[in-house]
Every structure is written in structure tokens, then in C-alpha cells.
C-alpha positions as CSV (number, residue, x, y, z in Angstrom):
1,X,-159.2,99.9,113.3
2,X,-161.3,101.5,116.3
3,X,-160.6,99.9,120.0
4,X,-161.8,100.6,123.6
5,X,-158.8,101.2,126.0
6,X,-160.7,100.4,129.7
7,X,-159.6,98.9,132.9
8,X,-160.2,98.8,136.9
9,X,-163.6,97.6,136.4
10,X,-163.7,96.2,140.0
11,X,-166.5,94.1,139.7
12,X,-168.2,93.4,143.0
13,X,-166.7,96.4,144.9
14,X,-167.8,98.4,147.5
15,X,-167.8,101.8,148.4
16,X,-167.9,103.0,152.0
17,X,-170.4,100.0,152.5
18,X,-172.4,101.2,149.3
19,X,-172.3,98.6,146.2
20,X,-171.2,99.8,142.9
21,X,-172.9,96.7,140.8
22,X,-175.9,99.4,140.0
23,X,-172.9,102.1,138.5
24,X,-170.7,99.2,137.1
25,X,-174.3,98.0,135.1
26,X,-174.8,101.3,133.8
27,X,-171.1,102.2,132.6
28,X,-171.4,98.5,130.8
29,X,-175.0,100.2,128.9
30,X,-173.1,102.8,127.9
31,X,-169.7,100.5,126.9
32,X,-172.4,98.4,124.5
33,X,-174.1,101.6,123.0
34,X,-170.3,103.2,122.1
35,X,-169.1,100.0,120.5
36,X,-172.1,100.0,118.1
37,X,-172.2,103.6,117.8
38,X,-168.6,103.8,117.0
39,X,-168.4,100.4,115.2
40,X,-165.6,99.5,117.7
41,X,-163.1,96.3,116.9
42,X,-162.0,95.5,120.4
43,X,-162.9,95.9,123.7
44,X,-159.4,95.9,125.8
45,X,-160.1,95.5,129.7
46,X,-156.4,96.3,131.1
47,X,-156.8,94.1,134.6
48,X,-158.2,94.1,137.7
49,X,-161.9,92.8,136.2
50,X,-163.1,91.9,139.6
51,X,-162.2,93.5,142.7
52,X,-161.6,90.2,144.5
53,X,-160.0,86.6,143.8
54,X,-163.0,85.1,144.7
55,X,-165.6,87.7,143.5
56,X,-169.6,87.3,144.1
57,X,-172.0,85.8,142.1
58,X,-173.8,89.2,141.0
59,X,-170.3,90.6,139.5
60,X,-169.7,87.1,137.7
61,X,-173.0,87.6,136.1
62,X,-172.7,91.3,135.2
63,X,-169.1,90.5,133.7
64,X,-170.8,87.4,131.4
65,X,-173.7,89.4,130.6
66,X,-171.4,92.4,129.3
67,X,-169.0,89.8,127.6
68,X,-172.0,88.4,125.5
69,X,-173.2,92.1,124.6
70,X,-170.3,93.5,123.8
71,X,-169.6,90.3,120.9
72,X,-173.1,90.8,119.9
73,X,-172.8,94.4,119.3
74,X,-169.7,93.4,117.0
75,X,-166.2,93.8,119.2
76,X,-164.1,91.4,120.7
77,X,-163.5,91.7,124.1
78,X,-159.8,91.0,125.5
79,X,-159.8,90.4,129.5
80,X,-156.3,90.5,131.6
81,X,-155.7,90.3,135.2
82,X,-154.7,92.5,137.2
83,X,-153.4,92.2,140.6
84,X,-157.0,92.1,142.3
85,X,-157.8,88.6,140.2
86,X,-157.4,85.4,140.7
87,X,-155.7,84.6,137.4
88,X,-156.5,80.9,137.5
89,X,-160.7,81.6,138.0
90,X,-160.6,84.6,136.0
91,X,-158.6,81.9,132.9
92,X,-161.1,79.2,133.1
93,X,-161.9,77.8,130.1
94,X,-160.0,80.8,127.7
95,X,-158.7,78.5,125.0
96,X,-162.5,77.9,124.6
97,X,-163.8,81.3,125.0
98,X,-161.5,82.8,122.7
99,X,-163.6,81.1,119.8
100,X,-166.3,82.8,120.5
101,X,-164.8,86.3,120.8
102,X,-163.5,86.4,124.6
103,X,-160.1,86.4,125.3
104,X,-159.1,86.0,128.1
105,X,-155.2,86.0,129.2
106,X,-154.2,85.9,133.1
107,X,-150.9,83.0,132.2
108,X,-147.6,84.9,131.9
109,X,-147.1,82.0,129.6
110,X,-148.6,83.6,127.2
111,X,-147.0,86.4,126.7
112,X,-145.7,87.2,123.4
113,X,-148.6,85.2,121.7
114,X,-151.2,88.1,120.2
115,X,-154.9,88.2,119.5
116,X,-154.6,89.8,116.4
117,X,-157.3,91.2,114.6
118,X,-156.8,91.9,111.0
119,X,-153.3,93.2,110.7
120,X,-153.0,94.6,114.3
121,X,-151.7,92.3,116.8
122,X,-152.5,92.9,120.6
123,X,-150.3,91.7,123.4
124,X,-152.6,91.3,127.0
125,X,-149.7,90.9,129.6
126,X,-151.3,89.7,132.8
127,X,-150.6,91.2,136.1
128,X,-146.8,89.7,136.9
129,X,-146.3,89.5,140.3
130,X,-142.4,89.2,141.1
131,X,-142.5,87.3,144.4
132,X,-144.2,84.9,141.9
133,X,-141.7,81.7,140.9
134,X,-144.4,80.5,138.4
135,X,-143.6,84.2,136.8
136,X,-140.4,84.0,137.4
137,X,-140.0,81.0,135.6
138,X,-141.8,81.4,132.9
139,X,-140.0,84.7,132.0
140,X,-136.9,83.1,132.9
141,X,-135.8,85.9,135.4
142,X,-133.8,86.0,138.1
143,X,-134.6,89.3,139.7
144,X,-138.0,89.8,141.8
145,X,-138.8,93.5,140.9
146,X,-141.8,95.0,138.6
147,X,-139.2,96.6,135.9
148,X,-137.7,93.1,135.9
149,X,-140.4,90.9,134.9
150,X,-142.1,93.4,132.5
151,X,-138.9,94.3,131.0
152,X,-138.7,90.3,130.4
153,X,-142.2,90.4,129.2
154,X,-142.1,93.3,126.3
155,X,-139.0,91.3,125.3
156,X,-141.4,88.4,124.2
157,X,-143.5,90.9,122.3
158,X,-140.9,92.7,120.5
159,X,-139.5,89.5,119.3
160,X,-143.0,88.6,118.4
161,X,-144.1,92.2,116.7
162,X,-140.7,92.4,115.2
163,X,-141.9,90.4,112.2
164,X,-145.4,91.8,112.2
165,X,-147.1,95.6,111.0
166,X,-146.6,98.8,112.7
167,X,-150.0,98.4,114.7
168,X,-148.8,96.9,117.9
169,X,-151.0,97.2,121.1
170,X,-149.8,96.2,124.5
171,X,-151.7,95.6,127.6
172,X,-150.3,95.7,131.0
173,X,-151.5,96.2,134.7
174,X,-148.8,98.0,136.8
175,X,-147.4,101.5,138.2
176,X,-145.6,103.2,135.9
177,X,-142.9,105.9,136.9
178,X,-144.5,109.4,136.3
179,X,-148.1,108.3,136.6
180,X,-149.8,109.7,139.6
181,X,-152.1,107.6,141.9
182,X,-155.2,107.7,144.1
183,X,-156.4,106.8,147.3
184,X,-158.4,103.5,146.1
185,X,-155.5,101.3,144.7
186,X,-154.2,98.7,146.0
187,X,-150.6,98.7,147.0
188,X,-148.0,96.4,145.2
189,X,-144.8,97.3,146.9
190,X,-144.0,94.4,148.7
191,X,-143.4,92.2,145.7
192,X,-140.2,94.3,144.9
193,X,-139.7,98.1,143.5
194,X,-143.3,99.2,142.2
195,X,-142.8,101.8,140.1
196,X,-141.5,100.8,136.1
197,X,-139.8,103.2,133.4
198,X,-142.6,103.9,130.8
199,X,-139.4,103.2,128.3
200,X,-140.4,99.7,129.5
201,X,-143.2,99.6,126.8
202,X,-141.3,101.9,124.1
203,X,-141.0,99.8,120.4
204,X,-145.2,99.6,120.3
205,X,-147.6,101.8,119.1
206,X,-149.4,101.7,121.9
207,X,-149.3,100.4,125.6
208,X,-153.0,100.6,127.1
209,X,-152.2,100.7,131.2
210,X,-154.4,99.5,134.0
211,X,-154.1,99.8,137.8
212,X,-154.2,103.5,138.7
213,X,-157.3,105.0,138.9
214,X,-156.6,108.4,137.5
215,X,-157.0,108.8,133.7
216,X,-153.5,109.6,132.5
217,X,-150.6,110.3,130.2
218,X,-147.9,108.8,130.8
219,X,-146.1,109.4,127.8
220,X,-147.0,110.4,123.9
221,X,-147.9,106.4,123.6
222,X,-148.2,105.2,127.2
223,X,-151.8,105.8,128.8
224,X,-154.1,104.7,131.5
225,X,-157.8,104.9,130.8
226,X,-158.2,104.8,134.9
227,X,-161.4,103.1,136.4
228,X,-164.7,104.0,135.1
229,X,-166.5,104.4,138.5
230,X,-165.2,106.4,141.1
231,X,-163.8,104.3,144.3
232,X,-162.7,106.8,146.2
233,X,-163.4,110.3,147.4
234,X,-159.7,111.5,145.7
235,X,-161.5,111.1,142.9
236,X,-164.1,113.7,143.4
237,X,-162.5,115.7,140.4
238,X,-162.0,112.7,138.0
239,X,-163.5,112.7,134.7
240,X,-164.4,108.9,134.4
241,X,-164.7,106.8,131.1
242,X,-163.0,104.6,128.4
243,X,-160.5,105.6,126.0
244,X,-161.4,105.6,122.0
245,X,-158.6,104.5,120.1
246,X,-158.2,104.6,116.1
247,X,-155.0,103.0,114.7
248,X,-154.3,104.5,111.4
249,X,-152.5,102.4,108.9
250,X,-148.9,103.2,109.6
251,X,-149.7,102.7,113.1
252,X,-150.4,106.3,114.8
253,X,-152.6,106.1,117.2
254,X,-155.2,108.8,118.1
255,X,-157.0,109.0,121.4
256,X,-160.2,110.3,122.6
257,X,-162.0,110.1,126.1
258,X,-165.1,108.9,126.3
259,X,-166.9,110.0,129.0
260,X,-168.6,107.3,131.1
261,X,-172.2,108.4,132.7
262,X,-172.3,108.8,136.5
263,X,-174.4,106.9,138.6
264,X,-174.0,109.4,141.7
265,X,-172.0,112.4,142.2
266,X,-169.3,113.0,144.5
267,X,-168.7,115.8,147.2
268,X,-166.7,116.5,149.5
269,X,-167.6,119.6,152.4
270,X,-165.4,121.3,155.2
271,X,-166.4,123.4,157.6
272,X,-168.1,123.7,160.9
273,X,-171.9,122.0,161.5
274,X,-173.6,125.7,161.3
275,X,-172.0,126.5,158.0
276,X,-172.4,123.0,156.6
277,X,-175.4,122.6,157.5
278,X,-176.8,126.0,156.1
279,X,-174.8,126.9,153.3
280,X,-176.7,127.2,150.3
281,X,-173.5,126.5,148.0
282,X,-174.0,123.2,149.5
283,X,-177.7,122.4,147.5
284,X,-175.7,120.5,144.7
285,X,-174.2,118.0,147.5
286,X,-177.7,116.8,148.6
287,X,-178.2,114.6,146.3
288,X,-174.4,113.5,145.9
289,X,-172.1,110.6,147.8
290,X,-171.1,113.2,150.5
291,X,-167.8,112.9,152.2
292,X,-167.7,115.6,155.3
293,X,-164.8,117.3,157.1
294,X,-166.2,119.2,160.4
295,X,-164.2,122.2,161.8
296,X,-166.2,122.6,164.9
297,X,-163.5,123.0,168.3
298,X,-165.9,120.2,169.7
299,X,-167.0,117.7,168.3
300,X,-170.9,118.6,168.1
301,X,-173.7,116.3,169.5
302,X,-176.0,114.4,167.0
303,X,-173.8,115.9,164.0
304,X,-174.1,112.5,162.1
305,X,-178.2,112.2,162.2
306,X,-178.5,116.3,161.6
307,X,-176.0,116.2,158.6
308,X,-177.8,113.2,157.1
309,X,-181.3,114.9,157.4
310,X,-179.9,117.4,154.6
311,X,-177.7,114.9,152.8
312,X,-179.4,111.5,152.6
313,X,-176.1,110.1,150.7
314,X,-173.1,111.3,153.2
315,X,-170.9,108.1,153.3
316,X,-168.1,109.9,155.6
317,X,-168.1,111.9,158.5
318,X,-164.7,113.0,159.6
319,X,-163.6,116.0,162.1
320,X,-160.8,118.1,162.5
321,X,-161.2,120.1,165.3
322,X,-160.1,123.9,164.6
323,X,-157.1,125.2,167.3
324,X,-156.0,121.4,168.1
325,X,-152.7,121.0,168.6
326,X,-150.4,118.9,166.0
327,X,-147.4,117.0,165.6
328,X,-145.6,119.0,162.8
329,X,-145.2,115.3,161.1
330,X,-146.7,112.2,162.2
331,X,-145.1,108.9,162.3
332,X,-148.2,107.9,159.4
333,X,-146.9,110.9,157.5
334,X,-143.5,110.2,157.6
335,X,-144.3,107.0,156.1
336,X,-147.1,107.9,153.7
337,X,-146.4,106.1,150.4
338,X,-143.8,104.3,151.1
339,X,-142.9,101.1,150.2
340,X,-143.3,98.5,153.2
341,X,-140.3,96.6,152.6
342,X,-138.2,100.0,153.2
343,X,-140.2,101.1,156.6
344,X,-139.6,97.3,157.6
345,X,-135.3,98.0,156.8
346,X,-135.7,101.0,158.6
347,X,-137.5,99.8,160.9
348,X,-134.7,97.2,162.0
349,X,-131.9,99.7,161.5
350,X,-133.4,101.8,164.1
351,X,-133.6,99.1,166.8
352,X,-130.2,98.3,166.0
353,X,-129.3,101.6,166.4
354,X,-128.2,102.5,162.7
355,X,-127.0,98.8,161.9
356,X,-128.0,98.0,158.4
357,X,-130.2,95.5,157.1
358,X,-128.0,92.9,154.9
359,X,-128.9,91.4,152.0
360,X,-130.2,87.6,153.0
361,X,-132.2,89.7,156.0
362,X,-133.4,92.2,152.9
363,X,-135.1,89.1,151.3
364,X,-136.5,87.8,154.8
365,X,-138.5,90.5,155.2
366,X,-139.4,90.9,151.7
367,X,-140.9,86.8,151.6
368,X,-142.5,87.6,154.8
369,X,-144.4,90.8,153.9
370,X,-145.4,88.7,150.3
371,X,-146.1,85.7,152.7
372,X,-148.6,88.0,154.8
373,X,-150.3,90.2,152.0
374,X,-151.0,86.5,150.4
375,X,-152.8,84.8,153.5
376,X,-154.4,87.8,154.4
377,X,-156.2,87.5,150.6
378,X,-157.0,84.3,151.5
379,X,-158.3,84.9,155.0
380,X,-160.7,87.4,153.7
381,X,-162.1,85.0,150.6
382,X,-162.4,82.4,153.7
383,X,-164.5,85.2,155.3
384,X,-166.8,86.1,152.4
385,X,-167.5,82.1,151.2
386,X,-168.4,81.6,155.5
387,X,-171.0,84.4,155.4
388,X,-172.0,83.7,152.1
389,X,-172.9,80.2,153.3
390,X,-174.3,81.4,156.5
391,X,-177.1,83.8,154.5
């Protein structure tokens, strides 16, 4: 049994006001041509298929279009969403779909219930989000924290895979504790603790991750393929692609990355305009998506129109004058990475001058950042159908 361990396809996304439909076409080329090349079973798409709820017309197509081709070439293709979808659009018409090869789960009332493909049964859990009462219910949990309804949800498929073979495949969209992240994510803190155990998804033979960006082990069976594009410019070093999985009989799993074809190179330069500008170690970058860092004490005139006569592509100018003076730690450092709903607790223990934030005031502020992140998803879908309707 050979399958295709993908995610963070993004559909429809953006980067630094460049589209990514021309790379996301071409790493779907190259997902066809591996499938018949490898005579691939499955096709597993770990969430987060579209970068947006309500995503554009030109990534629905591309995402039918690689759907049909990748049946045609002879895999099935399993879709579930990831915190980026809308799991109601993305689950139109699945009990339908799935006839024809395309399964589709984004209904945590599913879960448990496997595609299973001769004797190995594959368990898409949708993205679960905790502040959720329709996930909440369905799992039948009380506590609104990642680790809470995931460790609900594997529950389901053990019961399930207790009575079937050793080749047991889990899919799941989420941060899991000793994965490392990138810069192009999008947070889910404020529905509860982020981060899960990876023992969450021990009992399988294999748990195919989405949601981080960053190919990874996470444990001997506990991977995330990461996004087959680059998003962001922490990604320069990334090795982007799909993981090739062959399940052997007793239900070992062997791995091997694929790599995916890049559309554009990244590159990111430092230094001052003179040295950028002129550098010859620099030739490579010319024809790359160029982030650059300049050093210069002042900030040079016309650096933006000189820098792009060289390097048509640069996407990012920053600068960083040399001999400027610092704090030692910013306020934005001090809260790097944290989860909102502790800088929010802090936040109100300061201005009450060390008083500490109780537990009905905890869940306030916790159903008010949830309440925000949700209408401001909205507000931008509201913005994109407006201009779409304008043009």
C-alpha cells in the first residue's frame, strides 16, 4: 500500500502581494506524475486546502481540476480541514463525492468512521476547534483545549481500529508539542492551550500532521509533510514536497520525501546598499523572491527603485540601521509567541497591580478573543466578495 502524506496547500494565497496559484498548479503536475509514477493508493491532504473560508474562484478550480487528475491517474484523494477552511463549503456534497473517489471529511461527526482502502483504514480528523460547541458536543467534552478534543477524537479511532489490521492511518490538523513552527501559520491559541502531546496519536501506525509549515518529525510515527510552497521568507531553507509512504503488511510504515519543484527561489540579503548592491555572491538572488535587510546608518535615498533594477523579484525591503540604539527587549519581544489569552491575564493583573485573573474572568476573555478572531474572518470574506463584486 503506497500513500501521499501532503497538507497546507493554501489554495488562493498570497505572498507579499504575489499569487502562488502559478506554484500551487505546478506542485499539483508534479503530485499527478508521482502518483502514476509510484502507483500511489491515496492521496491524503492533512487540512488547510484553501487559504480562506471563502476562497476564490481560480483556487476552487485548481483544487477540482487536481481532484479529477489525481482519481484519473488511479489514487484516491482524502481532503480534511484545517483551520483556514470553512468546513461546511469545503463538505458540500461529500457523501456524494466520496463515490467517485473524493473524500472529503470537515464534520467532527465523523470521526471514528474510516475510508478504508483494502485492509488499511484511514481516519481524516477535521480541524477541531475547542471554542466550538458543535465540537464540543459531538465529542462529548467538556473541556475547551486542543489536547482535549483530540484526545476525545483518537478515542473514536481506537475504538474503531481496535477491531481492524495493524495499518492504521490518522489524519489531523494541529500543533503538536515538539514540532517547531514558522513565520506563515496561522495562530490557534485563543481557542484554548495550542500545543498537544504527540502521545495524543500513539496506538496508530501512522499519524500524517498538517498545520505547520516546516517538514518534520515529531516522533518515530508522528510527521508533518509541511506545505509544499513556501509562504514565508523563514522558509528560505525549507526543502518543500510530499511525503511517500509504504505500509508494509504488519503495518510499518516507511517514509520518503519527495521533493516538490520550485516555482521561484527564495533569498534573503543583509547588508548595506553598496555591498548589496555589488556583491557578486549576490548573482544567484537576481532571479529569486528577494527579501532585503539594509545596514546603511541612514536610510539611503531611492534604495527601493536601485535594489529592484538588479533584483526584479525583491518582495521586501526592510532596514536596520547599524549603531541605532535598542531596547535590550521590546514589549513585542517579550511577548513573541505567546499565547493571547495569557498576555490578555497578564495584561489585567498588571493594571490591577498583581491581582489575578479568576476563573469566570479567565473564560471572558478567552470567549471574547474567540468572539474577535471569528468576526474578524468574517469581516475580511465581507471584504473580498465586496471587491470581487465591484471588479
Amino acid at each position: 500500500m503506497k500513500l501521499i502524506h501532503t497538507s497546507d496547500w493554501h489554495l488562493g494565497r498570497s505572498f507579499h502581494g504575489v499569487g502562488l496559484l502559478d506554484a500551487q498548479a505546478e506542485y499539483v503536475d508534479h503530485l499527478v506524475q508521482t502518483v502514476r509514477e509510484e502507483a500511489v493508493d491515496a492521496v491524503l491532504v492533512s487540512g488547510d486546502v484553501y487559504d480562506r473560508a471563502l476562497p476564490p474562484p481560480d483556487a476552487v478550480r485548481l483544487l477540482s481540476e487536481a481532484a479529477t487528475r489525481l482519481i484519473d491517474a488511479g489514487a484516491q484523494v482524502i481532503l480534511s480541514s484545517g483551520n483556514h477552511d470553512s468546513a461546511i463549503r469545503l463538505g458540500f456534497a461529500s457523501d456524494l463525492l466520496s463515490r467517485a473517489g473524493l473524500h472529503i471529511r470537515s464534520d467532527a461527526r465523523t470521526i471514528g468512521q474510516p475510508v478504508v482502502i483494502d485492509d488499511t483504514a484511514i481516519y481524516p480528523i477535521p480541524y477541531l476547534e475547542p471554542a466550538s460547541t458543535s465540537v464540543t458536543d459531538a465529542l462529548d467534552v467538556t473541556e475547551r483545549s486542543h489536547t482535549a478534543v483530540l484526545g476525545a477524537a483518537m478515542e473514536r479511532v481506537r475504538v474503531d481500529a481496535a477491531g481492524r489490521g495493524p495499518r492504521t492511518v490518522v489524519m489531523a490538523h494541529c500543533f503538536a508539542s515538539g514540532s517547531t513552527a514558522s513565520d506563515s501559520e496561522r495562530d490557534i491559541t485563543t481557542g484554548g492551550v495550542a500545543m498537544v502531546p504527540a502521545s495524543t496519536f500513539d496506538g496508530v501506525a501512522y499519524t500524517a500532521l498538517g498545520h505547520l509549515h516546516r517538514p518534520q518529525r515529531v516522533s518515530g510515527t508522528v510527521r508533518y509533510s509541511g506545505s509544499p510552497v513556501a509562504m514565508s521568507f523563514s522558509e528560505t531553507a525549507h526543502t518543500k514536497g510530499s511525503l511517500l509512504l509504504t505500509l508494509e503488511p504488519d503495518g510499518r510504515v516507511h517514509t520518503e520525501q519527495v521533493a516538490a519543484p520550485v516555482h521561484r527561489e527564495l533569498a534573503v540579503l543583509r547588508g548595506d546598499l553598496d555591498d548589496v548592491l555589488g556583491g557578486r555572491e549576490h548573482a544567484g538572488a537576481e532571479s529569486s523572491w528577494v527579501q532585503i535587510t539594509l545596514t546603511d546608518p541612514v536610510r539611503p535615498i531611492g534604495a527601493l527603485e536601485r535594489l529592484r533594477a538588479r533584483f526584479p523579484h525583491l518582495l521586501q525591503l526592510r532596514f536596520e540601521p547599524t549603531g541605532m540604539v535598542r531596547p535590550v527587549r521590546s514589549y513585542a519581544s517579550r511577548v513573541d509567541r505567546r499565547e493571547p489569552l495569557e498576555v490578555c491575564c497578564d495584561f489585567v493583573s498588571d493594571v490591577r497591580h498583581g491581582a489575578e485573573v479568576d476563573e469566570a474572568e479567565h473564560e471572558l476573555l478567552r470567549s471574547a478573543l474567540e468572539a474577535g478572531r471569528r468576526e474578524q474572518d468574517r469581516a475580511e470574506d465581507r471584504g473580498r466578495t465586496r471587491r470581487r463584486g465591484a471588479a
